[in-house]
FILUMZA-107274 format. One record per residue (C-alpha): y negated, x negated, z; residue in one letter. Coordinates in Angstrom, 3 decimals. Layout:
<atoms>
py = Y, px = X, pz = Z, type = A
...
</atoms>
This chain:
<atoms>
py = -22.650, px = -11.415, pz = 2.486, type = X
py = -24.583, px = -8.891, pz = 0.409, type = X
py = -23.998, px = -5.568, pz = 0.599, type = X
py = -25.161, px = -2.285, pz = -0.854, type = X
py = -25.363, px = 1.060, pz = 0.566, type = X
py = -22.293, px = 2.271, pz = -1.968, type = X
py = -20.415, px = -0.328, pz = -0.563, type = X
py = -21.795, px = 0.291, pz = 2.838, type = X
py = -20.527, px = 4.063, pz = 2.462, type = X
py = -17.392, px = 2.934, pz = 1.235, type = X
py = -17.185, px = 1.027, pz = 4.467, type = X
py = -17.626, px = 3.746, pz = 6.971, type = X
py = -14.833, px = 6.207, pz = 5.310, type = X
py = -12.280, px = 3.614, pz = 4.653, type = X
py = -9.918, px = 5.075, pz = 7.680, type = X
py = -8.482, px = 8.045, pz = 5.326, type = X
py = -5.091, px = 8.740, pz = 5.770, type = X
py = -2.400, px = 6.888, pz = 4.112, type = X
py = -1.355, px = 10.505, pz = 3.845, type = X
py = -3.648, px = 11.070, pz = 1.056, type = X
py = -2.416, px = 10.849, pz = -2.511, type = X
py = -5.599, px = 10.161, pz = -4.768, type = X
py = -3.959, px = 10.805, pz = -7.878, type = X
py = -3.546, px = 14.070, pz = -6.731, type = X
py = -6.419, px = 15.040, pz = -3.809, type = X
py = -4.437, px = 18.412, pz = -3.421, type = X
py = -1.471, px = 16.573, pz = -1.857, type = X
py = -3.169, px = 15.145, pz = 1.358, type = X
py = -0.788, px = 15.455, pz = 4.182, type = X
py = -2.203, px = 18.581, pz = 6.673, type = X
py = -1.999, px = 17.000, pz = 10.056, type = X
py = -1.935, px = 20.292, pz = 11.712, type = X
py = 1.508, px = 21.591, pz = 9.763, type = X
py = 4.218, px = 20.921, pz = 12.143, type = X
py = 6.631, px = 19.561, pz = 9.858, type = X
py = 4.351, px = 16.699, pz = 8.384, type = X
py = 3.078, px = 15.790, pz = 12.059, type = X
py = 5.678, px = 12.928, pz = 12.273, type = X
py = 4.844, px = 11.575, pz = 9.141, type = X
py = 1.202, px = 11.547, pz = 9.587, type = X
py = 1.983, px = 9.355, pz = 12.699, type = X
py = 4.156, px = 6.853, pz = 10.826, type = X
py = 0.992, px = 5.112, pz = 9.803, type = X
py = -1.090, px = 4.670, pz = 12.990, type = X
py = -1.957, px = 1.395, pz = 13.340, type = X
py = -0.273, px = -0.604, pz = 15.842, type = X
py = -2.405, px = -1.229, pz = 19.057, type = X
py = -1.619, px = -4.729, pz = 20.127, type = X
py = 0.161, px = -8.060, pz = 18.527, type = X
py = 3.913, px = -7.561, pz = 18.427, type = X
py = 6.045, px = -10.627, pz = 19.190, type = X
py = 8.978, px = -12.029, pz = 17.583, type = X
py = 11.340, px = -10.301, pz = 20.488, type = X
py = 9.613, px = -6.816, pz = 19.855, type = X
py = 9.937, px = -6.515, pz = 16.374, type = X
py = 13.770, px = -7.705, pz = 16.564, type = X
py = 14.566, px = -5.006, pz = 18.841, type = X
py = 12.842, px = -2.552, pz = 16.442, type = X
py = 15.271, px = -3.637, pz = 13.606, type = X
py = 18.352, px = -4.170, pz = 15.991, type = X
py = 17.910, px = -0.906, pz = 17.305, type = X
py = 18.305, px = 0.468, pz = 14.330, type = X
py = 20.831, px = -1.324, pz = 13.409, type = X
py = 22.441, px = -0.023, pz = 16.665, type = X
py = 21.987, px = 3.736, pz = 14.608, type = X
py = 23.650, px = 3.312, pz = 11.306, type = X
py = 26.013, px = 4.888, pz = 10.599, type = X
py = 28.880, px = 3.040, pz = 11.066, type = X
py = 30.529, px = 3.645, pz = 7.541, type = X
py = 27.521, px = 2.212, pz = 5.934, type = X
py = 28.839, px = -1.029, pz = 5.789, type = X
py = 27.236, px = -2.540, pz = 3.027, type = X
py = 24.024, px = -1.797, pz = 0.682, type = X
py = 22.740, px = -2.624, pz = -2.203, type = X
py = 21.614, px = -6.435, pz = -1.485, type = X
py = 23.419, px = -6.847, pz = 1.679, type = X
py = 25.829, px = -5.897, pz = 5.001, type = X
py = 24.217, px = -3.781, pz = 7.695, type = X
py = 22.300, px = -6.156, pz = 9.411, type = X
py = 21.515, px = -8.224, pz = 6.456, type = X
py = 17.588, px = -8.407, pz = 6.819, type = X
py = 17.686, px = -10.447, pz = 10.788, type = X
py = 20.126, px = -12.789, pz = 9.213, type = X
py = 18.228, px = -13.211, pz = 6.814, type = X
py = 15.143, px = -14.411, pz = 9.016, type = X
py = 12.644, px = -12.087, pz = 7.998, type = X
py = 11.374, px = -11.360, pz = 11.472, type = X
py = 8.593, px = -14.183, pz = 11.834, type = X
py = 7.947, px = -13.909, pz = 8.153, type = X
py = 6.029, px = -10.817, pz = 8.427, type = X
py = 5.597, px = -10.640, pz = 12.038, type = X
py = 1.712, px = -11.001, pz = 12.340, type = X
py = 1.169, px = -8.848, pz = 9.163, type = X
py = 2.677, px = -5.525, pz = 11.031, type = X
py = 0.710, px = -2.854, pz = 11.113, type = X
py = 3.178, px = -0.065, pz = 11.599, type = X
py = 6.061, px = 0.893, pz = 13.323, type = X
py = 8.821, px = 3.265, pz = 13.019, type = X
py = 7.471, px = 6.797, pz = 14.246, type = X
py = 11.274, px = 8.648, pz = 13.747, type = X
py = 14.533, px = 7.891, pz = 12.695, type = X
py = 15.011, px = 5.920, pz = 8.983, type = X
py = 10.986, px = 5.522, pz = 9.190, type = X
py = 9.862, px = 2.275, pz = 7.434, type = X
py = 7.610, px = -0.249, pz = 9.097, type = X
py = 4.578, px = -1.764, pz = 7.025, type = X
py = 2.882, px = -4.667, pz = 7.050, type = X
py = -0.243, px = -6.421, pz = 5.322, type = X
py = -1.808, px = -9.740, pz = 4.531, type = X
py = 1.235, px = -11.806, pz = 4.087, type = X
py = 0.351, px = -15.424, pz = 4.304, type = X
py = 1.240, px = -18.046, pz = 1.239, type = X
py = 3.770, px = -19.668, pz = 3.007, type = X
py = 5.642, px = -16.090, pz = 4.218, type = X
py = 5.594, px = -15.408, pz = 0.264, type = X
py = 7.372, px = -18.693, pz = -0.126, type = X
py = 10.089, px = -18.167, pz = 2.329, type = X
py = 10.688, px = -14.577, pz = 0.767, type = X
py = 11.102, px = -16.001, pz = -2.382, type = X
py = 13.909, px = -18.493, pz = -0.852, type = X
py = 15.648, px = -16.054, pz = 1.156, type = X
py = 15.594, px = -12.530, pz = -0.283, type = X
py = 18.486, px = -11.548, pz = -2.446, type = X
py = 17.617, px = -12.179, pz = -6.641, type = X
py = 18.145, px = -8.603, pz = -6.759, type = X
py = 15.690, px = -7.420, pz = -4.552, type = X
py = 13.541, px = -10.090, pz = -5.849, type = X
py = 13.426, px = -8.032, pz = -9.087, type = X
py = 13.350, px = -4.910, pz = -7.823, type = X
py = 10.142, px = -2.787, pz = -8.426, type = X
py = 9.068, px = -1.058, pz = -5.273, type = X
py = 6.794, px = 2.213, pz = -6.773, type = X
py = 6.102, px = 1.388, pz = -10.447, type = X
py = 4.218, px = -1.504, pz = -9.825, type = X
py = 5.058, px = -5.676, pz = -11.076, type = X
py = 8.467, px = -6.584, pz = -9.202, type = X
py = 8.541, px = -8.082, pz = -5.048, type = X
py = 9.676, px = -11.628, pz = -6.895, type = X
py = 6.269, px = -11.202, pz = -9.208, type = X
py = 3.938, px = -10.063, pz = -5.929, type = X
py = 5.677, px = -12.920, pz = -3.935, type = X
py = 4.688, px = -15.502, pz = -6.162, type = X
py = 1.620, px = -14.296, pz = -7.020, type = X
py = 0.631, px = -14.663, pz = -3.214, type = X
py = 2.452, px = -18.239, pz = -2.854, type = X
py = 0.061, px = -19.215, pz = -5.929, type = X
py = -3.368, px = -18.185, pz = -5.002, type = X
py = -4.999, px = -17.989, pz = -1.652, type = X
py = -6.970, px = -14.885, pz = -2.384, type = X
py = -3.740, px = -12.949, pz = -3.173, type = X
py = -2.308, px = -11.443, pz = -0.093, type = X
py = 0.619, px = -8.936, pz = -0.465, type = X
py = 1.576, px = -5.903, pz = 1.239, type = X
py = 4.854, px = -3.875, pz = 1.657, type = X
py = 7.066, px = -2.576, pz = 3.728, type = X
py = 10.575, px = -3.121, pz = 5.469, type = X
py = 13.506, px = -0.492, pz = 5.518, type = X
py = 15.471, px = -1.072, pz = 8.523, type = X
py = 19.196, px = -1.391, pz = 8.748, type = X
py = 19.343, px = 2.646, pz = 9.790, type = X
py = 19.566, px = 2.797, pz = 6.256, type = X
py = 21.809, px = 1.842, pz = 4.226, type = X
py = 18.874, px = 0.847, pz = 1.797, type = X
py = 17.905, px = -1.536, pz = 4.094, type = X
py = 15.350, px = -4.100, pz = 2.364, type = X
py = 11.862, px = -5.687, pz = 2.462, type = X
py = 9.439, px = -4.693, pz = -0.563, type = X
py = 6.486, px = -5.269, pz = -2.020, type = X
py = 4.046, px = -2.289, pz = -3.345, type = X
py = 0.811, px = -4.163, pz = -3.697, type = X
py = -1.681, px = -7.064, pz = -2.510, type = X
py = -5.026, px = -7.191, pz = -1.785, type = X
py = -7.555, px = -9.493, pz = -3.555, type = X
py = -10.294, px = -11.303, pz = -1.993, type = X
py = -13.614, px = -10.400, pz = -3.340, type = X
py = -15.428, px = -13.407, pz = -5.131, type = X
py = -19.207, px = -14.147, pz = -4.132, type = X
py = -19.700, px = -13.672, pz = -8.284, type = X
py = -17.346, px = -12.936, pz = -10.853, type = X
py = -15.060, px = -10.266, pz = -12.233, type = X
py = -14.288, px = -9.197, pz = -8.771, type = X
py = -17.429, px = -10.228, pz = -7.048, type = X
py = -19.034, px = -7.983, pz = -4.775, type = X
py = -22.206, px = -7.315, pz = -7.587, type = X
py = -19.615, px = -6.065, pz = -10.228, type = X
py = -18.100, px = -3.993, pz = -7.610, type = X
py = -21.226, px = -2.497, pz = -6.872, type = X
py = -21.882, px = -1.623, pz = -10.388, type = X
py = -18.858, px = -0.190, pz = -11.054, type = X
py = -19.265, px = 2.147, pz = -8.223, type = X
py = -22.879, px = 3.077, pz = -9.061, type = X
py = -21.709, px = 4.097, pz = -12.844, type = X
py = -19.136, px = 6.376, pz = -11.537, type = X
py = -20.929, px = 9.648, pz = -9.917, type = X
py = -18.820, px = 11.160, pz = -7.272, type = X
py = -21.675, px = 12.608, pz = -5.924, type = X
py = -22.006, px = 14.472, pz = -8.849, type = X
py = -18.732, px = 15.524, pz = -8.916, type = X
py = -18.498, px = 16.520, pz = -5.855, type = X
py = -21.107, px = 19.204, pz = -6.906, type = X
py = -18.447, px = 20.286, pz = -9.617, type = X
py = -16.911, px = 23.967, pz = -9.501, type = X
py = -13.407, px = 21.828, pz = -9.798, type = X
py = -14.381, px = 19.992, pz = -6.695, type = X
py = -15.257, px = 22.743, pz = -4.545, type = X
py = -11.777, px = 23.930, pz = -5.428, type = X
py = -10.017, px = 21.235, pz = -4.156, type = X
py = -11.562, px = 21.272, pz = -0.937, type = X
py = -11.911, px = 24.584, pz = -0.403, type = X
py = -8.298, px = 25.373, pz = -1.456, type = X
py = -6.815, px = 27.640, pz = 1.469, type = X
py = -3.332, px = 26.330, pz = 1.736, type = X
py = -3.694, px = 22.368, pz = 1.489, type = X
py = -7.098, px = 21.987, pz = 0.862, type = X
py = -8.781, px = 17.973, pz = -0.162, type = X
py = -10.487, px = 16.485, pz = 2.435, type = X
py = -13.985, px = 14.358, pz = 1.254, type = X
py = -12.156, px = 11.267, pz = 2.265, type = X
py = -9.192, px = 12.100, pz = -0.199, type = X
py = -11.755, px = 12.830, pz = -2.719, type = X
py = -13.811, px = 9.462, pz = -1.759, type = X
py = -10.195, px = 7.336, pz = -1.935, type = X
py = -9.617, px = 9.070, pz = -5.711, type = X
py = -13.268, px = 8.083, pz = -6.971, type = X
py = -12.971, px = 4.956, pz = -5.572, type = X
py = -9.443, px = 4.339, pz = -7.476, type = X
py = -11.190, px = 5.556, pz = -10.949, type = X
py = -14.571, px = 3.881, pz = -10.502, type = X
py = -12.632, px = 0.595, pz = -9.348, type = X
py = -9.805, px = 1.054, pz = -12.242, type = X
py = -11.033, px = -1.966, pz = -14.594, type = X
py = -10.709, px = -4.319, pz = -11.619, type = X
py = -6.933, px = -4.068, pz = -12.288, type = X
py = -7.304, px = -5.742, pz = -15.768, type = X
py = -8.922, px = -8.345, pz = -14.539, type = X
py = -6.391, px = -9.069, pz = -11.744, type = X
py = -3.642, px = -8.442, pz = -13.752, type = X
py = -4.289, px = -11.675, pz = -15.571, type = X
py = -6.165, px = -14.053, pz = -13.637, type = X
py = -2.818, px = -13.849, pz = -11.162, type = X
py = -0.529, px = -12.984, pz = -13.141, type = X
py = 0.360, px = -9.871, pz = -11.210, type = X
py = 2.492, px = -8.946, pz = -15.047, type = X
py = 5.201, px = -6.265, pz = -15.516, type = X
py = 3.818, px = -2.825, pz = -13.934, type = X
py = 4.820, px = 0.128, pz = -15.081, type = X
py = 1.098, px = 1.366, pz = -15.259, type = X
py = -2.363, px = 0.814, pz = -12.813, type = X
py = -1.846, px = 1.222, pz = -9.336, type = X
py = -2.405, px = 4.526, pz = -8.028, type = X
py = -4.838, px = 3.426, pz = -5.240, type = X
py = -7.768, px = 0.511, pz = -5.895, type = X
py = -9.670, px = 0.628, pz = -2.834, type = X
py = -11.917, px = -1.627, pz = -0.494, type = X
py = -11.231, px = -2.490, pz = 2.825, type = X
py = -12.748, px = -5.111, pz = 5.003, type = X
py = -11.023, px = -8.781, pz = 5.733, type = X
py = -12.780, px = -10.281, pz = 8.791, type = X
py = -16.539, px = -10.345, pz = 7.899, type = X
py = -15.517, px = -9.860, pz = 3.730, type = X
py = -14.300, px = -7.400, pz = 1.696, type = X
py = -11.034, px = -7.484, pz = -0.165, type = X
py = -9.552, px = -4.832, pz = -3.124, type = X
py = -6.327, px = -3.330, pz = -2.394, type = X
py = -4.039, px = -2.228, pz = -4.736, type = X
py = -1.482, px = 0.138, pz = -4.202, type = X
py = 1.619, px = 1.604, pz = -5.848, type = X
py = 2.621, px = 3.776, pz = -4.142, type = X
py = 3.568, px = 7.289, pz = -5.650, type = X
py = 6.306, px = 6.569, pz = -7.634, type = X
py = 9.835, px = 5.019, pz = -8.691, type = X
py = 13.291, px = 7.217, pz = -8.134, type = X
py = 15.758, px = 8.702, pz = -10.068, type = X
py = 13.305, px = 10.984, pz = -10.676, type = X
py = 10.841, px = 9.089, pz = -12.203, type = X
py = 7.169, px = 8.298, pz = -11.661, type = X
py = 5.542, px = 11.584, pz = -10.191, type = X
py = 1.257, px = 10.068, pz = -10.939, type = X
py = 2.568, px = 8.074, pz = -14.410, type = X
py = -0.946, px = 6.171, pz = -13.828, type = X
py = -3.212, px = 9.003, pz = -14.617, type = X
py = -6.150, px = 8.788, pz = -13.133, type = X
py = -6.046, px = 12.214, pz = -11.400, type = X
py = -7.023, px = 15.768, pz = -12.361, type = X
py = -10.166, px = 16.312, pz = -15.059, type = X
py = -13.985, px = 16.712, pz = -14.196, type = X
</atoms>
């Protein structure tokens, strides 16, 4: 595999936080604020494989916590997801656990066949449900049971809450030897987009020299990256049919697959009553 020393950089600072918003660099999560501590940990990365037993005492733990007149959700009873069988389906694509009460657990890399059995056994409503702004979980699912370089991600609410579901947010995308996502246009579209000079910027400085929440370089690296990588998502969009987002996602990254690459794209900032909070803008002005 060829590489290049912008993808090589990319490489070494691709263990930001998932508490950094790159839409908005200001918002990264401060680790040492006491209040934000527990959701900072929500997103280490489990240390060793879970097995089928350990992740169903997760969920029937929680299930163990609802409250007990939350009888019913949206797609289901209390309970609804282990009946349903999800378990195995997303068991070795786990790659966090509950850190608190009503925390979610994530997972990665679903397999084609796990996209097929979600698309046989969750609810048509959830099915068509849009996570953050993004194409629907029915749309992701099949996208992934279509093409082996599609690989969703997601999450799982637990039955804690009476939201209890399984949803997808994004997938990441093999990168091709050549092509539209090949590792050489990658490279070029990373090379035309000068962080480095940005960086330099008086508006830079500011955001990472802010006193009260200030940007760290990796939140900054994670929002250049999602600009510089934005025209990937057009390409994506309709070679797999990945149709019906409200707008880009808010995160195009890399992150390494074995001994590959892969793009990941994320939404992941938006969708409630509230609307979307990043609307797809690409993030405050040079």
């Amino acid at each position: 595999m060829t590489t290049t020393p912008l993808i090589e950089a990319l490489d070494a600072a691709l263990g930001h936080p998932f508490g950094v918003n790159p839409i908005d660099p200001t918002s990264t999560i401060n680790p040492a604020a006491p209040a934000t501590r527990a959701i900072q940990s929500s997103f280490h990365q489990i240390d060793a494989p879970l097995s089928a037993a350990d992740l169903t005492t997760v969920l029937a733990t929680q299930l163990r916590q609802r409250d007990p007149r939350e009888t019913e959700g949206r797609f289901g009873p209390a309970g609804w997801l282990l009946e349903a069988g999800v378990v195995p389906l997303v068991l070795d694509a786990v790659s966090s656990l509950p850190a608190f009460p009503r925390d979610t657990i994530r997972f990665s890399e679903l397999t084609r066949g796990a996209c097929r059995a979600l698309l046989e056994r969750l609810p048509a409503a959830l099915l068509d449900s849009v996570a953050a702004c993004g194409p629907t979980t029915r749309t992701l699912a099949a996208a992934g049971a279509r093409h082996r370089e599609v690989r969703p991600i997601g999450y799982v609410v637990g039955p804690d809450r009476i939201d209890e579901r399984l949803m997808l947010d994004g997938v990441l995308i093999s990168t091709d030897e050549d092509g539209p996502l090949g590792q050489a246009t990658i490279a070029d579209l990373l090379e035309a987009h000068d962080w480095e000079g940005f960086n330099l910027t008086e508006h830079a400085q500011r955001l990472l020299n802010t006193p009260r929440n200030p940007a760290t370089p990796a939140a900054l690296l994670c929002y250049h990256t999602t600009i510089a990588l934005r025209a990937l998502w057009t390409v994506a969009e309709r070679r797999f049919g990945l149709t019906g987002a409200a707008h880009p996602p808010d995160e195009i990254n890399l992150v390494r697959t074995g001994t590959s690459f892969a793009v990941r794209f994320w939404w992941r900032w938006g969708g409630d009553e509230t609307g979307c909070p990043s609307k797809g803008r690409p993030g405050p002005p040079r």
